[in-house]
LUMLUM-882887 format. One record per residue: residue in one letter; x, y, z of N, C-alpha, C, O in turn. Coordinates in pm, whole numbers, plus 32768, in hexadecimal, padded with zeros to 4 digits. Atoms other than C-alpha are relative to their C-alpha. Example, Ala and Ser with C-alpha at 12.3 -4.5 7.8 and 13.67 -1.06 7.14 Angstrom:
<recs>
a80597F89800084CE7E3E830C805A8078800080C280768042/s7FAE7F897FFA85577F9682CA7FB3806D80497FE680DC805A/
</recs>
This chain:
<recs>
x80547F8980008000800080008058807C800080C680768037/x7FA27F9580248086816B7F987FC5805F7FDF7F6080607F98/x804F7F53802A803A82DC7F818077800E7F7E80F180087F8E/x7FF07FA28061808B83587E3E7FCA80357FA47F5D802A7F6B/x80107F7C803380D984787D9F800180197F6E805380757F6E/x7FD47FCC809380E784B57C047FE5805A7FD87F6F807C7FE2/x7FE97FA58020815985D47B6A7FE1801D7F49803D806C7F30/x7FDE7FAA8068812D863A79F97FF980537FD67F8D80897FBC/x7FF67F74800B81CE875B79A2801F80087F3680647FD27EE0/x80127FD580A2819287D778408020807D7FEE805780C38043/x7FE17F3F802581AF8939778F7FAC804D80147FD580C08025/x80677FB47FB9805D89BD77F07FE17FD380817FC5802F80CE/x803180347F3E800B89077956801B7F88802580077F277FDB/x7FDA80837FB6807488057A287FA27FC080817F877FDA80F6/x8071806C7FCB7F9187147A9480377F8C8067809D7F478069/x7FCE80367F697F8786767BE47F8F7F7D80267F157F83801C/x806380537FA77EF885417C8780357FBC808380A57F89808B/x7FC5803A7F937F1C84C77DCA7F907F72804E7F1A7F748073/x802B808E80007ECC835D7E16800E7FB0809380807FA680BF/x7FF5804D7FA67E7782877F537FCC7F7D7FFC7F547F698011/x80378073802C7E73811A7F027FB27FCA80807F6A7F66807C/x8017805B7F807E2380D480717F6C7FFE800F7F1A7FA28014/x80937FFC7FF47CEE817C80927F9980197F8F7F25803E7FA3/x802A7FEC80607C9E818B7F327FC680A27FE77F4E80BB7FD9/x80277F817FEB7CAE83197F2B804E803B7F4C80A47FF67F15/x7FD27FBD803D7CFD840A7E027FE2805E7FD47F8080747F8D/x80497F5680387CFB856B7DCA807E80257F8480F07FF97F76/x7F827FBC80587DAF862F7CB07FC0809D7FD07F5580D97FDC/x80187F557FD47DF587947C66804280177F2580767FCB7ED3/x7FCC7FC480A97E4F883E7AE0804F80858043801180C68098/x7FC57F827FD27F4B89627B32805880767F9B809480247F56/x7F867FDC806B803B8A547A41806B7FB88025809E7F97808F/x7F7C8041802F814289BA79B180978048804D80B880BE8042/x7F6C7FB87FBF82AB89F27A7D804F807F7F73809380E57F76/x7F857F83807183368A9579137F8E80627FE67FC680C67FBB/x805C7F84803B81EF8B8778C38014804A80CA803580BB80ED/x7FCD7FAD7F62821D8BD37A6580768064803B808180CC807B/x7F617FB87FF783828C1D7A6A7FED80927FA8800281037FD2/x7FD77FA58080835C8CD578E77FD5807B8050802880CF8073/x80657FA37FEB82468DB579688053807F8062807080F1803C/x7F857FC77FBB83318E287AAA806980047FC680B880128024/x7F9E7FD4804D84458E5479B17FE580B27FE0800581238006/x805D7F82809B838B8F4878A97FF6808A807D802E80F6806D/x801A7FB27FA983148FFC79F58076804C8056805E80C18076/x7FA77FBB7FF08451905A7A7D801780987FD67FF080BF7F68/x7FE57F9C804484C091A77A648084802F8028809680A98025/x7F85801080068635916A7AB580617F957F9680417F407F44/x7FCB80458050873B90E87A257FF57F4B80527FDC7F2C80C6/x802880967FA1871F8F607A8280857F98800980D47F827FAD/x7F9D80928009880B8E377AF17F9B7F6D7FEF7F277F618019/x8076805E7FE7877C8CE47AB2807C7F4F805880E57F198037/x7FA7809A7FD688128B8D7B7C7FAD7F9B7FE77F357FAD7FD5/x805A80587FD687A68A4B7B8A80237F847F9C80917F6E7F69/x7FC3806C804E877389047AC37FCD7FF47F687FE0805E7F2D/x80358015806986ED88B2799A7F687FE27FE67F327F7B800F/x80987FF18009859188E679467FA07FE17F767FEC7FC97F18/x80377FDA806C849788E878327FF2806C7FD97FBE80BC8028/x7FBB7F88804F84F989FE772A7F77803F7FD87F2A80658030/x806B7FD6804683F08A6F76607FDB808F803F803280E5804C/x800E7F727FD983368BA276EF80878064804F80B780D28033/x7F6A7FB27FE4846C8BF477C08078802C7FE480BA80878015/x7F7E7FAC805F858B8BF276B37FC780697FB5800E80CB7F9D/x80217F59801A84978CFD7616800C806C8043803080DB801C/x80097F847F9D846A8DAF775F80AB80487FE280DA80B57FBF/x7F4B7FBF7FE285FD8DB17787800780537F607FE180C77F4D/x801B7FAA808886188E0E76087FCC808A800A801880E97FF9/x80477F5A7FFE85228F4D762D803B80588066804A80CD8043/x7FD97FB77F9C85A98FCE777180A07FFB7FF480DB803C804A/x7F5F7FE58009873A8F9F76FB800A80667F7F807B80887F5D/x801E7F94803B86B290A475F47FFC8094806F801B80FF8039/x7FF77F6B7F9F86A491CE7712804880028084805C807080B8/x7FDF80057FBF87459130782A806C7FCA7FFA80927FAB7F89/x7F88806D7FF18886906C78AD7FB27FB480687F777FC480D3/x802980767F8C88458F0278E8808D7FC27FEF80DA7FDF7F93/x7FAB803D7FD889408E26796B7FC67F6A80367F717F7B808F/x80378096800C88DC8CB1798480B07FAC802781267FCE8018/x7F9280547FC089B48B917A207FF57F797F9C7F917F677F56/x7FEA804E80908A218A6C792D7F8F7F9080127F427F787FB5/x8084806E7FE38924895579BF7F82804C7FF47F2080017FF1/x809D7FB9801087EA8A76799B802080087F827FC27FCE7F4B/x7FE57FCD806B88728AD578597FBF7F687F847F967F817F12/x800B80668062882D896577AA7F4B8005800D7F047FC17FC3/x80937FB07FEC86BD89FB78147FDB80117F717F7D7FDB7F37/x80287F9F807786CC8AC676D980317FAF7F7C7FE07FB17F1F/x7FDE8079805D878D89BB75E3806A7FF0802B80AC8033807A/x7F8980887FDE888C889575DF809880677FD780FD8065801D/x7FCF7FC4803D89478980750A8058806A8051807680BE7FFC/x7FE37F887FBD89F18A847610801D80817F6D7FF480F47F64/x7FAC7F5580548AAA8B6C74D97F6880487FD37F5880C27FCC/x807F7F95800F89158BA8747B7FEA806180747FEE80DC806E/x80067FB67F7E88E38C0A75D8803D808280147FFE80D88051/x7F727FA27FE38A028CFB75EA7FC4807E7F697FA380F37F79/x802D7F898043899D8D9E74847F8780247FF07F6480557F85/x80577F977FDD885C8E16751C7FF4808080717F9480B680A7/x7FD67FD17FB389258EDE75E280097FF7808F8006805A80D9/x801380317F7189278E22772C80717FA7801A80937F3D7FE4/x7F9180487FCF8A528DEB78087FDF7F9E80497F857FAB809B/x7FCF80797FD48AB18C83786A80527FE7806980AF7F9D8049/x7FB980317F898B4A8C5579A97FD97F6580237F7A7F207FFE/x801E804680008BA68B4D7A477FD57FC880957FF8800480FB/x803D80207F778AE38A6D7B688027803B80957FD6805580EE/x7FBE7FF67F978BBF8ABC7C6B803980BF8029806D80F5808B/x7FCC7F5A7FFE8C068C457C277FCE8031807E7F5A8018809F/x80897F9D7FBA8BA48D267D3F7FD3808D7FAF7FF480F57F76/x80747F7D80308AB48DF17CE17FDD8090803D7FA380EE8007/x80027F847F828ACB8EEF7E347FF180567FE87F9D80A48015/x7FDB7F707FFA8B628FF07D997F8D803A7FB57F9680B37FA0/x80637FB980348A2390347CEE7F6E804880387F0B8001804A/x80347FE67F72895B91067DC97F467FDD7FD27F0F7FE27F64/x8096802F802187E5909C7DD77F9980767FF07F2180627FDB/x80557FB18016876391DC7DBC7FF680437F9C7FBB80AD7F89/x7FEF7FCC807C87C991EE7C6E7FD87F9E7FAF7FBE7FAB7F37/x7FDF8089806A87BA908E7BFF7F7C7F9D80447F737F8D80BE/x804D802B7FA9867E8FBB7C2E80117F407FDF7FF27F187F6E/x7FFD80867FEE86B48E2E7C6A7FAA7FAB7FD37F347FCC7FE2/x806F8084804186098CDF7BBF80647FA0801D80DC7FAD8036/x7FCE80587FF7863E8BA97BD97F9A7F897FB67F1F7F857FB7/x8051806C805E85E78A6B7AF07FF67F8D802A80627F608050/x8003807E7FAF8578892D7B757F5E7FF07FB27F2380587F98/x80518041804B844D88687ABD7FA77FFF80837F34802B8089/x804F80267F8083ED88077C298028806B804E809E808F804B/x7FFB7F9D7FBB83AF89207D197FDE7FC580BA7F717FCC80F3/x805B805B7F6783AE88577EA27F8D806780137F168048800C/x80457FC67FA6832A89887F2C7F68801D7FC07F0280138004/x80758018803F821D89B27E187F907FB580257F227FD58051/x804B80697FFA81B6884E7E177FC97FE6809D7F5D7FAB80AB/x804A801D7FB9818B884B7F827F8D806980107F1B803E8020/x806E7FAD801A80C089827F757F607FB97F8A7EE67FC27F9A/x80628059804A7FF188BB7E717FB67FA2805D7F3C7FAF806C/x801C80777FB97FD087857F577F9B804980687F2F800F8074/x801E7FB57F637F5E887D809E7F75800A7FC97F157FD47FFF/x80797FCD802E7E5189227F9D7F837FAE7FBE7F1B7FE47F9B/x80438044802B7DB387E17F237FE17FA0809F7FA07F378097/x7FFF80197F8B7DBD878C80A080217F63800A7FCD7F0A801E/x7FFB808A7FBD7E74865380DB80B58031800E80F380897FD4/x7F6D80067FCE7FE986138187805680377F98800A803E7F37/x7FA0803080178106864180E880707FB47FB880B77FC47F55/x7FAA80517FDF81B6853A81347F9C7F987F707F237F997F58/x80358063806181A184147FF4805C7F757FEF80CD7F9F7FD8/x7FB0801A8039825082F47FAB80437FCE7F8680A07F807F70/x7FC680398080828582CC7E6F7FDF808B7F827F6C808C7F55/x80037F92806382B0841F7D63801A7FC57F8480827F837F83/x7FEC7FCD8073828C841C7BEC7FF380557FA67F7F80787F91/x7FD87F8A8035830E85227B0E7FBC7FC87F657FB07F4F7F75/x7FFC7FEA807582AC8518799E800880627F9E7FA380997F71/x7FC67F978052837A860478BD802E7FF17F83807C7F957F6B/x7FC2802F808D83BD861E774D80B580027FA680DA80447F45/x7F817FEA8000852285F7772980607FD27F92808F7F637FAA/x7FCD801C804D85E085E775F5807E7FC9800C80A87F827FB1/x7F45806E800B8751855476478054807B7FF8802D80E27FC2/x7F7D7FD28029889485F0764980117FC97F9980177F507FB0/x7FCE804180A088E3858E74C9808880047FC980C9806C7FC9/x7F987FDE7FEB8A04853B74748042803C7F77800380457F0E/x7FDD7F8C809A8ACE8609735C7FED7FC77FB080157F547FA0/x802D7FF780918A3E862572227F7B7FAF7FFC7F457FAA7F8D/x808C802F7FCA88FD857372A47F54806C801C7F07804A8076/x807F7F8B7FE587C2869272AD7FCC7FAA80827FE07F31808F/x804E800F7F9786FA867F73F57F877FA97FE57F6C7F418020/x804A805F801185E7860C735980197F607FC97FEB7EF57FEF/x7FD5809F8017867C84EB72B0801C7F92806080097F1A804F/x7FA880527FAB8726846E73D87F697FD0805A7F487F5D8076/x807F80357FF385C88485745E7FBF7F8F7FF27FA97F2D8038/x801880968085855483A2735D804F7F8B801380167F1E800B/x7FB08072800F866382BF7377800A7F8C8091801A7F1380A2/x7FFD80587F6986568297750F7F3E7FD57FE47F2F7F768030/x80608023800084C9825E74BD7FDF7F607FC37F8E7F087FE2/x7FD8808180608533814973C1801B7F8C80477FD17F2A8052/x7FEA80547F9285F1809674B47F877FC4804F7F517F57803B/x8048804C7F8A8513806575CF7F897FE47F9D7F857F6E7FBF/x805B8047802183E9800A74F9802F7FA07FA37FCB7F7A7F67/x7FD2803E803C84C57F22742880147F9F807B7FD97F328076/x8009807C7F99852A7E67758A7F95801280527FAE7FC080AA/x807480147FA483D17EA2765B7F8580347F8F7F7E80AF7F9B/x805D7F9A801882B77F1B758C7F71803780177F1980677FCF/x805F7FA87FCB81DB7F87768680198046803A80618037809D/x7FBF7F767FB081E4810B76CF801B801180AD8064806580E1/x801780137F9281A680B2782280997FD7803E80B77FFE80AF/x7F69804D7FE183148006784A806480997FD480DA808D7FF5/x7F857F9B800E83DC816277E17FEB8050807D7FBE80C38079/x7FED7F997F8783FE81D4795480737FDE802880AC7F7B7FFC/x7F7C801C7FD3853081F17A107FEC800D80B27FCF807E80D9/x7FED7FD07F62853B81D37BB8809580877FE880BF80A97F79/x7F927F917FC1865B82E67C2780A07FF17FB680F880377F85/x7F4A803F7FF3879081FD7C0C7FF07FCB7F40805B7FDB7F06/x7FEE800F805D874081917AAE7FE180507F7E7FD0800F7F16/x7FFD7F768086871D82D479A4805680047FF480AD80188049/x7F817FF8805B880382C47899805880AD801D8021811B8017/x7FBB7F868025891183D678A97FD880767FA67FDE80EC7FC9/x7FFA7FD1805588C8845177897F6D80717FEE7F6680CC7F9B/x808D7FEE7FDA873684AA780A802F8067805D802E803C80D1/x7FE07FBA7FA687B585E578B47FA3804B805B7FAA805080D6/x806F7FF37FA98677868579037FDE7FBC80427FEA7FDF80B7/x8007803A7F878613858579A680547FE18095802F7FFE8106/x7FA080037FA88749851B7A667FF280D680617FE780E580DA/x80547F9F7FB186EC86A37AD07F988025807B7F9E805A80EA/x807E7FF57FAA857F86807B2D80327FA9806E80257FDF80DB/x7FBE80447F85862D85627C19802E807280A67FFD80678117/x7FD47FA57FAE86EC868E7CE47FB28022803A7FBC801280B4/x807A7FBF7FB185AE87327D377FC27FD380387F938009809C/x8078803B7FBA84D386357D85801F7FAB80857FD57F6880CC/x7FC3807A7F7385C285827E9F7FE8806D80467FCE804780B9/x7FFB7F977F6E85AA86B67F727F437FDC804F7F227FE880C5/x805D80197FC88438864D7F827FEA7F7080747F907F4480BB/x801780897FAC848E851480287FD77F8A80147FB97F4D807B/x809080AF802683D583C37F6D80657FD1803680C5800F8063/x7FDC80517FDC844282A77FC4801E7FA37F5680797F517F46/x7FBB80398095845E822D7E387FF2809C7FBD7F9780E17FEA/x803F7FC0808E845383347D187FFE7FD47F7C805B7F977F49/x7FD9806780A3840582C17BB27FD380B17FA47F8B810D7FCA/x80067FC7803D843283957A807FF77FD27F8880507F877F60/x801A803780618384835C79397FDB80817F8F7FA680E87FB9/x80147FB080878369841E77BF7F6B80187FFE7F207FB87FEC/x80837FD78021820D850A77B37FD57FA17F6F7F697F647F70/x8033805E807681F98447764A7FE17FAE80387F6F7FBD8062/x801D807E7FDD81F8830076C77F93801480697F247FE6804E/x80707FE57F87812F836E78207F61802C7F917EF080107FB9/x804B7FD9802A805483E9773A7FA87FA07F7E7F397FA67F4A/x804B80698073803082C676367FA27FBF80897F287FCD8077/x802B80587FBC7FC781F577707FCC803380547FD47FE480B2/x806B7FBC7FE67ED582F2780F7F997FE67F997F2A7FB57FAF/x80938007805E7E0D82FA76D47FCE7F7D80057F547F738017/x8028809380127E03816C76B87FCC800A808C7FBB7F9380A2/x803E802E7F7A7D77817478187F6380277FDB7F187FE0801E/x80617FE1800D7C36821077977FCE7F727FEC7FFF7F087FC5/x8060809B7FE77AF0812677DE7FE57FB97F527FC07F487F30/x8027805C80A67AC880DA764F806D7FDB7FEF80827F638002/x7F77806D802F7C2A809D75E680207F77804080427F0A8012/x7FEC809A7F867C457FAB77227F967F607FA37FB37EE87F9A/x802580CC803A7B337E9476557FEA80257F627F8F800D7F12/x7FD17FED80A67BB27F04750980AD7F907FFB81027F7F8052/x7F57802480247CFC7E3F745A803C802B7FBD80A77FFA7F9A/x7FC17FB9807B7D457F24736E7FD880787FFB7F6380887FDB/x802D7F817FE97D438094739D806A80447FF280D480077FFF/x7FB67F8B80337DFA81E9733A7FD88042808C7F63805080AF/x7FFC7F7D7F937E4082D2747D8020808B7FCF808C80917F95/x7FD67F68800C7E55844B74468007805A809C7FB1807180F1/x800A7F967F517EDE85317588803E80817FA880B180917F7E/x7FEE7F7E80387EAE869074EB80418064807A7FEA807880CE/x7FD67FD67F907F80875475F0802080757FE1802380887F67/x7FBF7F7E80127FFE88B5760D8083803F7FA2808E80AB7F67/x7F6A7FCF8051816188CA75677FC37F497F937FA27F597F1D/x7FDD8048804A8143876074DD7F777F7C7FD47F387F508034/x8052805D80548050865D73FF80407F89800B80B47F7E7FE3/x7F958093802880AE84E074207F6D7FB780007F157FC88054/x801B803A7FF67FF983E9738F80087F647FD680647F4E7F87/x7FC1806E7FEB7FF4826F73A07F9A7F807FD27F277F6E7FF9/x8076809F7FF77F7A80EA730480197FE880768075801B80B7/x8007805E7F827F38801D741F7FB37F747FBC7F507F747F72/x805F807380127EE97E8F7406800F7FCE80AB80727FB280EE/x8008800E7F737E877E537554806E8017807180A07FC880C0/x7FBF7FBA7FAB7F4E7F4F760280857FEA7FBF80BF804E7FEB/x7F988008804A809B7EF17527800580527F9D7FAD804C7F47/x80017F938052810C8012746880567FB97F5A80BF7F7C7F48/x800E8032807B80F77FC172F5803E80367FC780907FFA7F81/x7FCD7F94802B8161811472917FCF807F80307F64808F806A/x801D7F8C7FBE8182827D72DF8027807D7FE980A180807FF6/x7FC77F90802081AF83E872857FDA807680377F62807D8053/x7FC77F887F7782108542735F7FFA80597F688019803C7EF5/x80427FA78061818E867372AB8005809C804B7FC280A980B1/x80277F887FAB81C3880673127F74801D80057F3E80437F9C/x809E7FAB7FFD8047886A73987FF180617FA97F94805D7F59/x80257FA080498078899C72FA800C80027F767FE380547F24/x8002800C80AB80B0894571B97FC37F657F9E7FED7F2C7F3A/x80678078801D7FA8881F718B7F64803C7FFC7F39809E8039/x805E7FDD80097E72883171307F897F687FCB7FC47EFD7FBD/x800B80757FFA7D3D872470E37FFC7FBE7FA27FC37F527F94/x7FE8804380817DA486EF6F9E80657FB07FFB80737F487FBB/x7F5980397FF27EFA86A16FF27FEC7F668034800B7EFD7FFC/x8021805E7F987E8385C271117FBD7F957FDB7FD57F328021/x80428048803F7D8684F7702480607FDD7FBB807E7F717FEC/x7FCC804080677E6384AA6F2180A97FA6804080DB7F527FF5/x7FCE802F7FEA7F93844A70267FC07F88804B80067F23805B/x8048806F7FA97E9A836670F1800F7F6B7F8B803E7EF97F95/x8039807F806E7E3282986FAE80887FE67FE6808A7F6E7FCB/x7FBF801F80797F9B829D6F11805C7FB7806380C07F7A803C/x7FD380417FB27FF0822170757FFC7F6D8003804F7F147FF2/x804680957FF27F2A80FE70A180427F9E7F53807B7F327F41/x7FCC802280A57F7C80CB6F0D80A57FBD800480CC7F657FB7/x7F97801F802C80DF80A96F568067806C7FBC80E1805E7FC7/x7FCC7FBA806D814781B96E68801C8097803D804880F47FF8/x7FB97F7E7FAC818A82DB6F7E80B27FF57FEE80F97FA6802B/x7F5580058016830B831C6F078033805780597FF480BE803F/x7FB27FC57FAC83E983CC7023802380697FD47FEC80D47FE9/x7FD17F8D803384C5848D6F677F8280667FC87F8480D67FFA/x80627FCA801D839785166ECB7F93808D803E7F6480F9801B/x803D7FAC7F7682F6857B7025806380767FF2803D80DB7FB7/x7FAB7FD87FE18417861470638033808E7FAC805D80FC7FD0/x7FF27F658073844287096F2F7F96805F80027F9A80D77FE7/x80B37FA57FF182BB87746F698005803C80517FB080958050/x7FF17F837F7A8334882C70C77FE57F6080697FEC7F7C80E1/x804080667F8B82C886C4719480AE7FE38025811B800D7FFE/x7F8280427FB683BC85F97272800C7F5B7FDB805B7F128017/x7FD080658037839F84C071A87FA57F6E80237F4C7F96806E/x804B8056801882EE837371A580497F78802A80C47F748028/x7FAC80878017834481FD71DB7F997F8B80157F617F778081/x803F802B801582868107715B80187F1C802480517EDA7FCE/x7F9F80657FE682D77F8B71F77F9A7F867FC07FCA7F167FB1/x80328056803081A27ED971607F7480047FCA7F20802D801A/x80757FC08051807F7F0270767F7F7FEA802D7F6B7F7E8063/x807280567FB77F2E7EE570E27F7180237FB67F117FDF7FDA/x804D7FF4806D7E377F8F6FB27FC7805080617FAF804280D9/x808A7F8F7FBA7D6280AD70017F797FB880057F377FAE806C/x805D80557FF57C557FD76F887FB77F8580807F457F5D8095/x800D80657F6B7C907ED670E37FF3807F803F7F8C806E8081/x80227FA87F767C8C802C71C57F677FE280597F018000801B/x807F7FF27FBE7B697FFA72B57FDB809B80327F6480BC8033/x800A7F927FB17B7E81427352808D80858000810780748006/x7FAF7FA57FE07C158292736C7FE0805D803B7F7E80A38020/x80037FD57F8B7C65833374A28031804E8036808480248087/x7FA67F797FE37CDB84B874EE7FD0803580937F66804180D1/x80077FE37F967D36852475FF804D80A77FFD807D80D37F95/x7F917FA480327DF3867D76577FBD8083804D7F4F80748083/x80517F9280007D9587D476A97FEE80817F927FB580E97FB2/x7FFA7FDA80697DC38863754F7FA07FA27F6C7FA07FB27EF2/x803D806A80787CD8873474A77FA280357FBD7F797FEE7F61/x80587FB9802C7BE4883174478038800A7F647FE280177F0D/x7FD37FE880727CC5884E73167FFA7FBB7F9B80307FCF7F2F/x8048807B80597C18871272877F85800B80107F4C7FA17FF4/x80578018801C7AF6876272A27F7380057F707EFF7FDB7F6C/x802F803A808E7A7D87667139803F7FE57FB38047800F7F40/x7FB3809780767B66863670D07F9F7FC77FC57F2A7FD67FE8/x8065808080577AC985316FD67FFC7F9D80507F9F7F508037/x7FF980847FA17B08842F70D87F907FDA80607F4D803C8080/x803B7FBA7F937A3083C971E680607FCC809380A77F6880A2/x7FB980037F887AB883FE734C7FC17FF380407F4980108039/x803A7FF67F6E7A8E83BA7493806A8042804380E1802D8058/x7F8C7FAE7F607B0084C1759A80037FBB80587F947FA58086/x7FF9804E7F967B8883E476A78038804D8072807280B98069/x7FE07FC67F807BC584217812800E7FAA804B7FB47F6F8085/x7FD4807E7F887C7C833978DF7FF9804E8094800680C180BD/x803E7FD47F7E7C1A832C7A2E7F918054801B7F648061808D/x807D7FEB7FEA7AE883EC79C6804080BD7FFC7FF681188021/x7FCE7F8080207BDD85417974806A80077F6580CF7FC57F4A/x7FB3800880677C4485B7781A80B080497FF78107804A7F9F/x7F707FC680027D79867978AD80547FB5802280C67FCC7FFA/x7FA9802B7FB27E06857A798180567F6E7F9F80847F077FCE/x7FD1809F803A7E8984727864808E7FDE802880B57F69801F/x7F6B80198013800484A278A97FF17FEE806E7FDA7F76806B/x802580127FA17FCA84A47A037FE87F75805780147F4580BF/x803B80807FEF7EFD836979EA802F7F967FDD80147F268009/x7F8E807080667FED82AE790780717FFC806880BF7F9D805F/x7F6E800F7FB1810482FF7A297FC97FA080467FF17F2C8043/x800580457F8C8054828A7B387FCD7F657FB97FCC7F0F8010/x800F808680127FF781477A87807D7F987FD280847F1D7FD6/x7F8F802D8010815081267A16803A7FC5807D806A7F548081/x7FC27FEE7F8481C2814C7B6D7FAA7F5A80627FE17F0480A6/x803F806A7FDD80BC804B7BD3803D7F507FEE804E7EF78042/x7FC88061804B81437F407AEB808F7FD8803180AD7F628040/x7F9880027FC482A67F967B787FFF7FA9809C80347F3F80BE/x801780477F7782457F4D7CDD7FA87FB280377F8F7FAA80AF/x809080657FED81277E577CC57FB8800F80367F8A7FB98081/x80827FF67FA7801E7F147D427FAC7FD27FDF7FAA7FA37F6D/x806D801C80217EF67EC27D4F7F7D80777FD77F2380A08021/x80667F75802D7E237FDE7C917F8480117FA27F6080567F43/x808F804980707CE57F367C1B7F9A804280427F367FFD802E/x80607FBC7FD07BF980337CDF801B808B7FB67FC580E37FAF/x80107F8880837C8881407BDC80067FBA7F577FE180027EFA/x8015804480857CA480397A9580197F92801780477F878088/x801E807680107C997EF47A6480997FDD7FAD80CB80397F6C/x7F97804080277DCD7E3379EE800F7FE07F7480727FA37F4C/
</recs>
């Protein structure tokens, strides 16, 4: 029996559930996203700024830094700095000095200079969260789910390497449910995560597991009550920064393709669904159109689909596809899929027993 906690943090809001297998309890909360939170207190500043910290999700905040190293001096430390890209010399020619971890910073007086700090996981936040949904604390068992592209290694693009660590693990496991990592086992190379790690020990679990918003998010949607007595189904999790969708033959990922939100639409989305299931979704392809690429491990005909199943808080952007859909909601919420995909991951990990929120 176990209290936990799952986290997914995305680019518009990070979604919370907190779980008591004992007494069969669960509340959950939707909150802003740590990078639209931070950005916002960036932009707002009206000093020049320092930023410390670890590595975070970029997106709204390498703009913030960007717009405000236009009128101000920022100064960023080399572990916040991979915040903004992998790349430091980009970093640097948006006019933002690079120091490094260990500099002091003192001599910069605070009444000139106003302080940030980057961390995915915020303790003091999250327990403020915990207090306001009124329960302890205290949990033992935290999962994080963050979208984390890899350190890549030279001459490798981010997204590719993406692609390539996605390849892997569904080439040796291919259920999304199996790409989590406890603490001690995240690849090197998974730096954000190895990150979100830092933050979340100050909270004190007793395990932490860390798993890919994609994947958390293929295996949220498959939790919905139709896909569950379906064998053949297409997942869609329309999300804030990012689009991923996925075959499934009874929860085994068939194939799958990662898409920018903002530059999809439900034409796009119809014609990658079918050319999914078809077989004939080409990677490189994705990949030249503005997407993050595709990988297809086994054919299954649009024609066999039983069902298709969006999830997201951007799914509105299908709503006059040719297809027909079902909006799903695991656990009976359409925000909480990544969320829901952790904690069932997490389930699977430690053999709970969690058949009073789904069925096996």
């Amino acid at each position: 029996m176990a209290r936990i906690l799952t986290i997914d943090v995305g680019a518009g809001t990070m979604d919370i559930l907190w779980v008591d297998t004992e007494k069969k309890l669960l509340y959950k909360l939707v909150a802003k996203s740590p990078t639209m939170f931070l950005a916002e207190k960036i932009l707002s500043s009206q000093k020049d700024i320092v930023i410390t910290g670890v590595e975070m999700g970029g997106g709204a905040i390498a703009n913030a830094i960007k717009e405000k190293a236009k009128e101000k001096k920022v100064v960023i430390t080399k572990s916040a700095a991979f915040t903004i890209h992998s790349d430091l010399s980009r970093v640097k020619s948006y006019g933002v000095r690079i120091v490094d971890d260990n500099e002091n910073l003192k001599e910069l007086n605070k009444k000139e200079w106003d302080y940030f700090e980057t961390k995915d996981i915020d303790p003091e936040r999250i327990y403020a969260i915990l207090e306001t949904i009124g329960v302890e604390p205290f949990v033992d068992i935290i999962g994080v789910a963050v979208q984390d592209h890899g350190r890549p290694p030279k001459g490798l693009s981010a997204i590719d390497f993406r692609h390539e660590i996605f390849k892997k693990s569904l080439s040796n496991n291919p259920y999304p449910w199996t790409f989590i990592f406890n603490d001690n086992e995240i690849p090197a190379y998974l730096t954000r995560m190895k990150a979100v790690v830092k933050s979340v020990k100050k909270l004190n679990p007793s395990s932490i597991y860390i798993m890919d918003t994609g994947m958390a998010a293929i295996t949220g949607a498959y939790l919905d009550d139709l896909s569950m007595v379906k064998d053949i189904v297409v997942v869609l999790d329309i999300a804030t920064s990012h689009t991923l969708g996925a075959t499934l033959i009874k929860g085994e990922v068939a194939g799958f393709f990662e898409y920018h939100t903002k530059g999809i639409n439900s034409s796009i989305i119809s014609s990658y669904v079918k050319a999914l299931a078809d077989g004939k979704l080409i990677h490189k392809k994705v990949v030249e159109e503005g997407g993050h690429g595709a990988f297809i491990r086994k054919l299954v005909g649009f024609e066999n689909v039983e069902a298709i199943i969006a999830t997201g808080p951007k799914r509105d952007i299908i709503k006059d596809i040719d297809l027909k859909i079902h909006f799903g909601s695991p656990i009976g919420d359409n925000m909480m899929t990544g969320a829901v995909g952790l904690l069932f991951a997490i389930g699977k990990k430690e053999k709970l027993n969690l058949s009073f929120l789904f069925s096996d």
